[in-house]
C-alpha positions in Angstrom: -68.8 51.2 18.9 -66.7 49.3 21.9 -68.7 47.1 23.7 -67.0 49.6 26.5 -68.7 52.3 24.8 -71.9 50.4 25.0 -71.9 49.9 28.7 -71.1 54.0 29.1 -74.3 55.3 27.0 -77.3 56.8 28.5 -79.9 54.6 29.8 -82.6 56.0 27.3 -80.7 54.6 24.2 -80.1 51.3 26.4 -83.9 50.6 26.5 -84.4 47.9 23.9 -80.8 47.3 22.4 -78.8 44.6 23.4 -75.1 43.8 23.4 -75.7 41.2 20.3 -77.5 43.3 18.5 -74.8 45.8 18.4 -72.2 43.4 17.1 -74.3 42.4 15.0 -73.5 45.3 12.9 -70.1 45.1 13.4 -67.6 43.0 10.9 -67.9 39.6 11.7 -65.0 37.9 13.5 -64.1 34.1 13.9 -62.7 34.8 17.9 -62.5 37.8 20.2 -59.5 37.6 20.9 -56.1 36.3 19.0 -52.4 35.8 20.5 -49.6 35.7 19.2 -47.0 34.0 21.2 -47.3 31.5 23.4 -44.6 32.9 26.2 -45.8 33.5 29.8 -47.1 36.6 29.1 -49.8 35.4 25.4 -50.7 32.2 27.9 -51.2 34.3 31.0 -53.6 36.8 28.9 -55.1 33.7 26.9 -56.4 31.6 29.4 -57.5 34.6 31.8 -59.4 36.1 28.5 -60.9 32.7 28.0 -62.1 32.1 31.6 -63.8 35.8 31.5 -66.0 34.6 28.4 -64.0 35.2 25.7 -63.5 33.1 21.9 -59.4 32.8 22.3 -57.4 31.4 19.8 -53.3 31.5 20.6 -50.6 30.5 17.9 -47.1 29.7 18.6 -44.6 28.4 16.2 -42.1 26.9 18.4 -43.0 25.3 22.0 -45.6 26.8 24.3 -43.6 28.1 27.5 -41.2 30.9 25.2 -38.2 32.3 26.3 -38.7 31.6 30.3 -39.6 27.6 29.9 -37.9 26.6 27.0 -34.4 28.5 26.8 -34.1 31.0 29.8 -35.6 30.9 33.1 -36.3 27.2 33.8 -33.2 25.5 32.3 -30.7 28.0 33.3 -31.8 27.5 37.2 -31.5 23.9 36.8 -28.0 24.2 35.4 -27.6 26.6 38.2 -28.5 24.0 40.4 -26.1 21.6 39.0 -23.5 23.7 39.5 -23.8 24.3 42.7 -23.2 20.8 43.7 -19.2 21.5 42.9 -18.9 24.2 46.5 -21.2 21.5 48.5 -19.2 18.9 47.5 -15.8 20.8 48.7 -17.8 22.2 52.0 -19.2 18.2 52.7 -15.6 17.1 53.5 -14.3 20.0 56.0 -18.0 19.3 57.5 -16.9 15.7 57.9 -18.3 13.9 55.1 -16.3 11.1 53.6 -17.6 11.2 49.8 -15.7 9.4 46.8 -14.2 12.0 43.9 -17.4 13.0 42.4 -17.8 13.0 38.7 -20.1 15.6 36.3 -22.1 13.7 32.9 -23.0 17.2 31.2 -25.4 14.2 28.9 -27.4 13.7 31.8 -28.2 17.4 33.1 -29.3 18.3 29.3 -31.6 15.3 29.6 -33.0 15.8 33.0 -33.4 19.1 31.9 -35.2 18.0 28.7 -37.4 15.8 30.9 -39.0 19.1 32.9 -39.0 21.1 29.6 -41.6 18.7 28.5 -43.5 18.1 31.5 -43.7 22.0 31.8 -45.2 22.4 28.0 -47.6 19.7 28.8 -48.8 21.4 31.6 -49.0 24.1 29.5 -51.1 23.0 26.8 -53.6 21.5 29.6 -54.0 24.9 31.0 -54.9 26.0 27.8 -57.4 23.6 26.6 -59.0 23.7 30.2 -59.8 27.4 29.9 -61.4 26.6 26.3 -58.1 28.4 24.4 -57.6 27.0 20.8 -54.3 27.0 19.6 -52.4 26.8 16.7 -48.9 25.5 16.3 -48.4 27.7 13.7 -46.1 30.9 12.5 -48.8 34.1 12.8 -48.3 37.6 10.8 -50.6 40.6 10.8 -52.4 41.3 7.6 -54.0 44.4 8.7 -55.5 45.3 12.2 -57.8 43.0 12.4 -56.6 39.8 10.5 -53.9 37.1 11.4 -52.5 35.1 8.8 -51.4 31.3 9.6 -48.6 30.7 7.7 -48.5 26.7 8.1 -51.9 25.7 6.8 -53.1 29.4 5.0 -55.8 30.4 7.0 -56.7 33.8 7.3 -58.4 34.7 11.3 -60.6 38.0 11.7 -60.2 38.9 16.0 -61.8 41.7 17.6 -58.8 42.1 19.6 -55.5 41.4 19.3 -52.4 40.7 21.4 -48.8 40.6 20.2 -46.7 38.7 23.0 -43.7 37.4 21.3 -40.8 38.2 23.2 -37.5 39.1 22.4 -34.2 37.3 20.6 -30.8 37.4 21.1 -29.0 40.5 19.9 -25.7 39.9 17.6 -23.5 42.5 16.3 -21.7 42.4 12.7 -17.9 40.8 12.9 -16.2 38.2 11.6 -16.4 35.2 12.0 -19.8 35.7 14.5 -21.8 32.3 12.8 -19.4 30.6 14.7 -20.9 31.6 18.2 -23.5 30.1 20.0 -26.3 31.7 21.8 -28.7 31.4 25.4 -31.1 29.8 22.7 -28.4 26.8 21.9 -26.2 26.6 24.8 -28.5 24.4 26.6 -28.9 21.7 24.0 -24.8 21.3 23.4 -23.9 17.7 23.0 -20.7 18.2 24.6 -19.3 20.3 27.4 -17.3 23.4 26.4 -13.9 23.1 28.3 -12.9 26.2 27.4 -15.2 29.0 26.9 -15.1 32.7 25.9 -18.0 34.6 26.5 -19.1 38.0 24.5 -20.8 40.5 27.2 -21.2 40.8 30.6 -25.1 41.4 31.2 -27.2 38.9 33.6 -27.2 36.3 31.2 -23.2 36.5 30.7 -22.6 36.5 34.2 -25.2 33.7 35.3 -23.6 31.2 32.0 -20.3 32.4 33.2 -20.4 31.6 36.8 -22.1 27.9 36.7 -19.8 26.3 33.5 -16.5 27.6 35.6 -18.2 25.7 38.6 -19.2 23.1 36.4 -15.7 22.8 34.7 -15.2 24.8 32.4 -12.4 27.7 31.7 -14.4 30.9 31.6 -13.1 34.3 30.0 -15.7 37.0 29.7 -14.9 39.9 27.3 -16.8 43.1 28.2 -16.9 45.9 26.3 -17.1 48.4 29.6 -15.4 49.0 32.2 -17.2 46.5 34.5 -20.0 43.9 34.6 -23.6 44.2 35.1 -24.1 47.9 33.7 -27.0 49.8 35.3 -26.9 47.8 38.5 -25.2 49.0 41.8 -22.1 49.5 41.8 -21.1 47.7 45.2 -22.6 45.1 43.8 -20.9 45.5 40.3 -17.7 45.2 42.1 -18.5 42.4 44.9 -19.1 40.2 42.0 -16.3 40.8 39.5 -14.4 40.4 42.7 -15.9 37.1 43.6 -15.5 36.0 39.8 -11.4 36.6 39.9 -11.7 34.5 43.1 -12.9 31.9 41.8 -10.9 31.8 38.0 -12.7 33.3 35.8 -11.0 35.7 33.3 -12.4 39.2 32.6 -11.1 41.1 29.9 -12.6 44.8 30.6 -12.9 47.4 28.1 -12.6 45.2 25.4 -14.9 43.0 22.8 -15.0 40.3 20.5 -13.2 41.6 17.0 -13.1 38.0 15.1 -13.6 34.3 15.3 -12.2 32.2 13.2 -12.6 27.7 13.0 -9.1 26.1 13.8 -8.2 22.5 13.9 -10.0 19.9 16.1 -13.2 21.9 16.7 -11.4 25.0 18.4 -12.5 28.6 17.9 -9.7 31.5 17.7 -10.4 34.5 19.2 -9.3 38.2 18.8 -10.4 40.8 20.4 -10.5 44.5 19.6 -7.7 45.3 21.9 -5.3 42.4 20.4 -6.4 39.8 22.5 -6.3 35.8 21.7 -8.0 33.4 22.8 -9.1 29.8 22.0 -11.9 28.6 23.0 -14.4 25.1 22.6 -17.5 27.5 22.1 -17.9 31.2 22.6 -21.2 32.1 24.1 -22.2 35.7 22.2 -24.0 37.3 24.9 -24.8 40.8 24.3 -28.5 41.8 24.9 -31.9 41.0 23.1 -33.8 42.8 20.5 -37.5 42.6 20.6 -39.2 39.4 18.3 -41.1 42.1 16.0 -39.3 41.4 12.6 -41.3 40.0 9.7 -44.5 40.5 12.2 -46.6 42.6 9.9 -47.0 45.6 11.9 -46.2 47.8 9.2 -49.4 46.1 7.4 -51.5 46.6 10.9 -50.0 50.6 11.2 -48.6 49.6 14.9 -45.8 52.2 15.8 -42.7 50.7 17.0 -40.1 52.4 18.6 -35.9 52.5 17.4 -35.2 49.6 18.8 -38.3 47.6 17.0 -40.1 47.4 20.6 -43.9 48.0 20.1 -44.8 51.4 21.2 -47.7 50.7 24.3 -49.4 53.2 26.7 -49.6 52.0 30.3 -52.9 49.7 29.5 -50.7 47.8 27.2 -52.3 49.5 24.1 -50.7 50.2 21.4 -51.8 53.1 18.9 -54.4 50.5 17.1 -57.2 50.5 19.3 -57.8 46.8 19.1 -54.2 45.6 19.3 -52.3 45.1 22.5 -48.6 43.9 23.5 -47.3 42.7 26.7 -44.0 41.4 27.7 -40.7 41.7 26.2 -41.3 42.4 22.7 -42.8 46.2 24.1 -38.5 46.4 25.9 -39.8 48.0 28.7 -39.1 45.6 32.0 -38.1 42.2 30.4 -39.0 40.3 33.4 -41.0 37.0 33.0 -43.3 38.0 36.2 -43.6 41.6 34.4 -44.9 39.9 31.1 -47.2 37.0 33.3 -48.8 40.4 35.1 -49.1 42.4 32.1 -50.9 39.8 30.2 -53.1 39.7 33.5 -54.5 43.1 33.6 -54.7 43.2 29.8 -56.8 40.3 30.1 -59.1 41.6 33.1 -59.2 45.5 31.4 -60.7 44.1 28.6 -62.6 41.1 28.2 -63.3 41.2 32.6 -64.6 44.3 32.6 -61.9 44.8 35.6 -59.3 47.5 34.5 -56.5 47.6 36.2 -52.9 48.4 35.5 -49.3 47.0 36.2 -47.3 48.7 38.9 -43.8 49.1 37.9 -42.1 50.5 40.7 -39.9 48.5 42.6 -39.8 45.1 40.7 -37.5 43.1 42.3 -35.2 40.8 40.2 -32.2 38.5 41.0 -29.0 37.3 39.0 -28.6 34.2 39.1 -25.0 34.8 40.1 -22.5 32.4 42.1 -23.0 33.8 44.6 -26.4 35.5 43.9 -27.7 39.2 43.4 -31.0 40.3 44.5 -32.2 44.1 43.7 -35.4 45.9 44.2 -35.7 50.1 44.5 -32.9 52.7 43.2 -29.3 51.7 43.2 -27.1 54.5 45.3 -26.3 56.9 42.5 -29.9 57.1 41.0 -31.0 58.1 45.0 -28.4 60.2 44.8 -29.4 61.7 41.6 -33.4 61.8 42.8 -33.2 62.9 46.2 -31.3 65.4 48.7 -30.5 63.5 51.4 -28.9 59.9 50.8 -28.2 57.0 53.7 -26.3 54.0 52.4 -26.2 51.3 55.3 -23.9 48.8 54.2 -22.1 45.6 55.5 -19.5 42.9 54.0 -18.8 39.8 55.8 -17.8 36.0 55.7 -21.1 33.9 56.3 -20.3 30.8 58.9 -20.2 28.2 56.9 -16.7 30.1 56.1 -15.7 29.3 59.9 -15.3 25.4 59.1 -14.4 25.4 54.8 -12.1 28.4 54.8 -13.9 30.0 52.5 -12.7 34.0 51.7 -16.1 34.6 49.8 -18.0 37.9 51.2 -21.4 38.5 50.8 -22.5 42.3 50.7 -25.7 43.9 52.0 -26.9 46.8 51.3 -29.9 49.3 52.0 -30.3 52.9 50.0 -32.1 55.4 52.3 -34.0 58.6 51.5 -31.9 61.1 54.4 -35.1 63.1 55.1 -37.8 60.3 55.4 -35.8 57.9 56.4 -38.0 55.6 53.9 -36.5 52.4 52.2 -35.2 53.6 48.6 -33.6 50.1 47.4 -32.0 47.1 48.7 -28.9 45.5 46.9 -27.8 42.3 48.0 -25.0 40.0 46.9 -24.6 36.5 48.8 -26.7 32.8 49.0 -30.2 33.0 48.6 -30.3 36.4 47.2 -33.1 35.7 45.2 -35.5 34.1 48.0 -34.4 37.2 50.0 -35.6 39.9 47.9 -38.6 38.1 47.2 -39.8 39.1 50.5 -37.4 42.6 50.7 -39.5 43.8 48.1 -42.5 43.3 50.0 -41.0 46.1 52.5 -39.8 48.2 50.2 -43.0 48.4 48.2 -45.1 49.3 51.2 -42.4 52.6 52.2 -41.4 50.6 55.1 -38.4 52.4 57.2 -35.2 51.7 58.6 -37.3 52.2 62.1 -39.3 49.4 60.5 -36.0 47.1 60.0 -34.4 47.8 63.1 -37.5 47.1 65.6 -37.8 43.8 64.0 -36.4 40.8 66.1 -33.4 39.1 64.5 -32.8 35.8 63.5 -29.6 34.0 64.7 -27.3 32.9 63.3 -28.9 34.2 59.6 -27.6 36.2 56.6 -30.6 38.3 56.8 -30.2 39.4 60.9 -27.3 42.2 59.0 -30.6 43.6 57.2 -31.7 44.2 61.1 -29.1 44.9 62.6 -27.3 47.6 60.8 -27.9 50.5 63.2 -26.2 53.8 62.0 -25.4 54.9 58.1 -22.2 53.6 56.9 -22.2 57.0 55.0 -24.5 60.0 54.0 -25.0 62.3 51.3 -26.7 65.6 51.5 -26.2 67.9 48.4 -27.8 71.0 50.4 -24.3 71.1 52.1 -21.8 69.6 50.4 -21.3 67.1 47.5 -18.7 64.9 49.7 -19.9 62.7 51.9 -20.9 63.7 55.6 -20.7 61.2 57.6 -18.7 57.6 57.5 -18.8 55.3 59.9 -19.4 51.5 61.1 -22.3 49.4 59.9 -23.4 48.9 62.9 
C-alpha cells in the first residue's frame, strides 16, 4: 500500500492506524528516495524532495551540475560571450573609439571558464547538503526496482522511490577514422585553439560551436547531411542563418557528411566526405545529436521499458511502468531542454513526496540558439500551423538594425509571427537577430497566455528597438487558407 493509497481509504479503517505503522510492514528501506544523476533535473527533484520531508540520497559519478554546468549550457555561453567581443571590437572604431589591435589567449577563456565551473558545482553541493541531500560521488546501477548498487565503494541502497535523471551523450555514427574527432564534451577543455575546423552536423550545437570559433578565429566548414541547417525549425529562420553564416565565412557543405578521417603530419586531420570532398582540418567537432545516458544502467534488471532510441518510456507524471521509479530530463528524449528537466524534477518532486501533484506543461517552450546572430522560437513554426489549422497569417519583416547606419554592417535580422487566420490568436514567434534569446523569454509569455495580434498592435512601441517591428507589423505579409485554395491569398507589406 502507497502511502497515497493510505491518505485515500475510508475514515473507518483510518481510526487507529497510523502512517508508521503501515510501513512498518513494508520492506525496509535505507532512504525514500534515490537519484541518480546529479544534472539540473536529479538536483532540482533532490533537494525539493528533501525540503518536503523526505530521506534523499543522490549519486553522481562525474561533477554535480551535468550536461548544462559542466559541458553545455554554462561554458558554451561564456565562449559565446567571448566571441562576441570580435563585432564590438570592429563596431567601437566606426563609433569613434581609438583601441589598439586586440589580441584573443584561447588559455585564458578555458580558465576563466574553469573558474565559474567550479564556483557553480560548489554552489551546487551547498544547495544539496543545505536541504539535508546525501550524496555519493559514485557510478549507480539498478539491481532490481528497488535497489541501487554503488559501484565505487560496493554498497548496495534499498529506496522507496527512485529517480533516473542522467541525461543524454553525444551520438556518433560508425566511419573511419571517427576516434579522431572530438566532441561538445571535450571541445571546451582543448589546450590549443583549432585554426581550422570541420564540423560533422548542423543541429544547435553545430551551429552555436560554428558561429563563435569563426568569430573567435577559426576557419569553420560545417558538413550537413541535409539540405539545410537547423532541421525542424522554421524555415525563414533556417535560411536567415545559413545566409548570415556565408556572410560571415563559414563554409557549408550541404547534402553531404563525414565519410573518413584520417591523422596526417603535424597534428592535422584529413577529411573526406561522402560526396568526395577534402578537407584538413586542426580538429573536427562530430556533432550529430545525443542519445539518452541509459546504457549499462540496469534497467533491464529493474523491468523499466525503454523506447528504440534507449530513452525511458514515462507517462506525463514522469512515471515510468515501475510504479516506484521515475525519470525526468533528457535521458526520457522528450524536450531536451535544461529548464524542461529543472521543472520536471519539480513536479516529480511536489507529486510525490509534497503531496502537491502537478504536471509539466509542454506547450510552447520557448528555446534559443545560441546563434551569431541569435534564434529565439516559441509556438509552431509556419508549416506545422499550416499543417494544424485552416487559416494561416504569417507577419514577417527583415531589416538592418541601426547600429548598421554607422559600421556598415549588411547583417539582417528577421522577425516573424505565425497567426491562426480565424482567431487571430498568436500560433509561434520565430526570431533571428541580437538578443534573441532575452526576447523570447518574455514572447513566450504572450504566446502562452493566447494573446493576439490585437494584443501586439495596441501595445505602445519602443523607439528606436528591435522589438517595436513585433508591434508594429500591421497587415499579413501573406495568408494561407486551404478552404479556398492551397496558394497563398494574400501578399503584401509588413507593415
Amino acid at each position: 500500500m502507497s502511502d497515497t493509497d493510505f491518505v485515500q481509504a475510508p475514515s473507518s479503517v483510518l481510526t487507529s492506524v497510523t502512517l508508521a505503522s503501515v510501513r512498518s510492514h513494508e520492506p525496509e528501506f535505507d532512504v525514500d528516495l534515490f537519484v541518480i544523476g546529479g544534472g539540473s533535473g536529479g538536483v532540482r527533484a533532490a533537494r525539493v524532495a528533501s525540503e518536503h520531508g523526505a530521506k534523499v540520497m543522490l549519486a553522481e559519478e562525474y561533477r554535480l551540475g551535468g550536461t548544462c554546468v559542466i559541458r553545455g549550457c554554462v561554458p558554451k555561453k561564456l565562449f559565446v560571450y567571448a566571441s562576441r567581443f570580435s563585432d564590438k571590437f570592429e563596431d567601437a572604431a566606426q563609433f569613434g573609439w581609438r583601441l589598439s589591435v586586440p589580441r584573443f589567449d584561447w588559455p585564458s577563456l578555458v580558465a576563466a571558464k574553469d573558474r565559474e565551473i567550479a564556483r557553480l558545482e560548489e554552489v551546487y553541493s551547498a544547495s544539496q547538503a543545505t536541504a539535508g541531500v546525501e550524496v555519493v560521488r559514485s557510478r549507480a546501477i539498478l539491481e532490481d526496482a528497488h535497489t541501487v548498487h554503488l559501484l565505487d565503494d560496493g554498497r548496495r541502497v534499498r529506496a522507496r522511490t527512485i529517480l533516473i535523471a542522467t541525461g543524454a551523450r553525444p551520438e556518433l555514427p560508425a566511419f573511419q577514422g571517427i576516434e579522431l574527432g572530438i566532441t561538445s564534451n571535450e571541445i571546451f577543455d582543448l589546450k590549443t585553439f583549432p585554426r581550422k575546423l570541420v564540423i560533422g552536423g548542423a543541429g544547435y550545437v553545430a551551429m552555436e560551436f560554428a558561429g563563435l570559433f569563426a568569430a573567435l578565429g577559426s576557419d569553420v566548414t560545417i558538413v550537413c547531411r541535409g539540405s539545410n541547417v537547423l532541421g525542424g525549425f522554421d524555415e525563414d529562420v533556417r535560411q536567415a542563418v545559413a545566409a548570415s553564416y556565408t556572410n560571415r565565412g563559414i563554409k557549408l557543405m550541404l547534402s553531404d557528411s563525414i565519410a573518413r578521417l584520417e591523422q596526417r603530419e603535424a597534428a592535422r586531420i584529413d577529411v573526406t566526405t561522402e560526396q568526395g570532398g577534402r578537407l584538413v582540418a586542426d580538429q573536427v567537432l562530430l556533432a550529430f545529436g545525443r542519445a539518452p545516458n541509459t546504457t549499462a544502467l540496469g534497467l533491464e534488471r529493474a523491468g523499466v521499458r525503454t523506447g528504440r532510441d534507449g530513452a525511458i518510456i514515462v507517462d506525463a507524471n514522469s512515471r515510468t511502468n515501475i510504479a516506484n521509479i521515475y525519470a525526468v530530463g533528457d535521458v526520457t528524449n522528450q524536450f531536451n531542454l535544461t529548464p524542461v528537466a529543472i521543472r520536471e524534477g519539480h513536479a516529480f518532486a511536489d507529486s510525490v513526496f509534497g503531496k502537491k501533484a502537478w504536471q509539466v506543461d509542454y506547450s510552447n517552450v520557448p528555446t534559443a540558439v545560441f546563434s551569431s546572430p541569435e534564434i529565439g522560437t516559441v509556438g509552431l513554426t509556419e508549416l506545422e500551423a499550416r499543417a494544424q489549422y485552416l487559416a494561416v497569417d504569417i507577419y514577417k519583416v527583415r531589416f538592418r538594425p541601426l547600429t548598421a547606419a554607422v559600421t556598415g554592417d549588411c547583417e539582417t535580422s528577421l522577425l516573424k509571427i505565425v497567426v491562426d487566420g480565424e482567431s487571430n490568436r498568436i500560433l509561434g514567434i520565430h526570431i533571428f537577430t541580437e538578443e534573441a534569446s532575452e526576447m523570447i523569454q518574455v514572447l513566450a509569455i504572450a504566446v502562452g497566455s493566447r494573446a493576439t495580434m490585437q494584443h501586439f498592435m495596441s501595445v505602445m512601441a519602443v523607439h528606436p528597438t528591435i522589438g517595436e517591428e513585433l508591434v508594429g507589423m500591421l497587415t499579413p505579409t501573406v495568408r494561407y487558407d486551404r478552404r479556398e485554395s492551397s496558394a497563398p491569398l494574400v501578399a503584401g507589406a509588413a507593415h
